[in-house]
C-alpha positions, 0 to 999 in steps of 0.5 A: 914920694907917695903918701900910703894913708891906709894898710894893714901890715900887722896883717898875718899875710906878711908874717915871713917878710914885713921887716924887709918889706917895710925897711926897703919902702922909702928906696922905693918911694913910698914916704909915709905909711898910715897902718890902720887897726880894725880891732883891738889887738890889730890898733895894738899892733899898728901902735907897735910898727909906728914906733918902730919905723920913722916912717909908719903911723898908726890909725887906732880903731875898731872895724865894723866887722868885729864890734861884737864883745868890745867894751867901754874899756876898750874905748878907754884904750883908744883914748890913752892911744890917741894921745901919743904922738904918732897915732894920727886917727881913730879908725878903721870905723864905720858900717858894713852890711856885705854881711847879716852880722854884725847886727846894723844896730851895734854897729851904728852903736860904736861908729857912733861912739867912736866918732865921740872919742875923735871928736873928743881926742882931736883926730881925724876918722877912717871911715869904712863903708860897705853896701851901707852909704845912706845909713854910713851918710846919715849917721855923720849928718847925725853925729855932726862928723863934719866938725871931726874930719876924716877919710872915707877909705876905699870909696866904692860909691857912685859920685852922688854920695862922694859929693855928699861926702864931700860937703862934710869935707871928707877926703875920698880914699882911692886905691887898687880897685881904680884900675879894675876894668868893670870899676866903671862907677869907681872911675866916674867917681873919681873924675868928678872928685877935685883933686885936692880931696883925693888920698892913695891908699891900697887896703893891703894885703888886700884889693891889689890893683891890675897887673897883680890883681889877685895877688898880695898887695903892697904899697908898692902897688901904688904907682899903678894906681898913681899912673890910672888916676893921671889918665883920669885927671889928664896929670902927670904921675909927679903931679897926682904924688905931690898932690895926694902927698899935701892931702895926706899930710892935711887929712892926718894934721901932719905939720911936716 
């Protein structure tokens, strides 16, 4: 079975088939699904799938990209989220430079404050992080990030920084993009990232691995993903599902 640690089917790309999508995983392999929140009504959303379907947790947490207007109250939403049992993450958080806005200073502002409610709260951060890996590095060293725990999801940086990630004891997540032919910096990465730190994720509906790049993306994208990093680590399939399998289950403190 393969642990899916990061999607978003709260999404509007699966508004005409997300109950049939979601009930037929497990017959496909898929065991474990985290949905990520990238802003209030999103983290509301992914709350809402997990208690709807035994195999769906949610991630609770406002993305980089949509800080602008969010409040202290919102902040208190997190906190009355994170106590219930199948909220295992503060996320998605983080920076994002791709684009001039948000301003690089609110956006330090609430990663910031919201590695404070992880910390606070007792769980693990997802970390995104786009054109921004020294500043995203260095406000962790700064927020002591190593004492809270997390995933840098869908790791885009060379494997210098992944070893600075690393030293935090960060999990490194790896998804579509590993099978990209031009991933060249992606596929170093990943050779040199230990396995017992490596989780699968696929950014749905988003970054769709070879064959269906382009496409929609779903969970059951994720044995391409499965198949291109046994050749990179010289493993079989079985071997990288069970692994990422223990690693999901430790980065999100699931006991069984």
């Amino acid at each position: 079975m393969i642990f899916e640690t990061h999607a978003h089917y709260d999404d509007d790309a699966f508004d005409e088939d997300r109950d049939v999508l979601l009930a037929g995983m497990p017959e496909q392999g898929i065991g474990r699904i985290v949905n990520i929140g990238a802003d209030m009504k999103s983290s509301a959303n992914s709350v809402a799938l997990a208690e709807k379907y035994p195999y769906i947790y949610a991630a609770v947490g406002v993305h980089p990209s949509d800080v602008e207007g969010i409040t202290e109250k919102d902040m208190d939403q997190l906190i009355t989220w994170a106590a219930m049992d199948k909220v295992v993450a503060i996320g998605e958080i983080g920076l994002d430079y791709h684009y001039e806005e948000p301003a690089r200073e609110l956006q330090k502002k609430w990663f910031c404050r919201q590695m404070e409610i992880a910390r606070k709260v007792g769980l693990p951060i997802v970390v995104h992080s786009r054109d921004a890996a020294k500043d995203t590095l260095d406000t962790m060293l700064e927020m002591e990030a190593g004492n809270i725990g997390g995933v840098i999801h869908c790791y885009s940086y060379t494997k210098e920084f992944a070893r600075e990630f690393l030293n935090l004891d960060y999990y490194i997540g790896i998804g579509g993009v590993l099978t990209f032919s031009n991933a060249k910096k992606l596929k170093e990465a990943a050779e040199y990232i230990p396995m017992d730190h490596i989780v699968l994720e696929t950014d749905s509906p988003y970054l769709a691995p070879v064959p269906n790049r382009g496409k929609r993306n779903s969970s059951l994208n994720l044995p391409y993903v499965v198949q291109a990093l046994a050749e990179i680590k010289g493993m079989t399939a079985q071997e990288i599902e069970n692994i990422t399998w223990n690693n999901a289950m430790r980065l999100y403190r699931m006991n069984r």
